[in-house]
C-alpha positions, 0 to 999 in steps of 0.5 A: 500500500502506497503512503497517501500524502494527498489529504482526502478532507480539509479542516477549516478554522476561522481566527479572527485574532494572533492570540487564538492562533498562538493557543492553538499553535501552543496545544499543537506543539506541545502535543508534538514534543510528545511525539515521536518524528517518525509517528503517523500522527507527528507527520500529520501534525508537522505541516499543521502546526508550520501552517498555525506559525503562518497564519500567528504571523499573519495575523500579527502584521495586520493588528500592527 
């Protein structure tokens, strides 16, 4: 069986504010610490939480 990396579903989250996106991004990299790099669910947790820094970023430079 091939490793599928094409996602099959999105998830969506609206943050209207830097704060809610750092929250999430603290919940998400403390469950990555947890984690082993090689684990399924670090792999899918990764790109997600390099996707979370982003939109901090963002969402700071227009609050500016």
């Amino acid at each position: 069986m091939n490793n599928v990396t094409t996602p099959i579903h999105s998830v969506s989250v609206d943050l209207s504010h830097s704060s809610e996106a750092k929250e999430l991004l603290m919940i998400v990299k403390g469950r990555l610490s947890w984690l082993s790099p090689s684990s399924p669910e670090f792999e899918f947790l990764s790109p997600i939480y390099k996707q979370l820094v982003e939109a901090a970023t963002l969402l700071e430079s227009l609050e500016e």
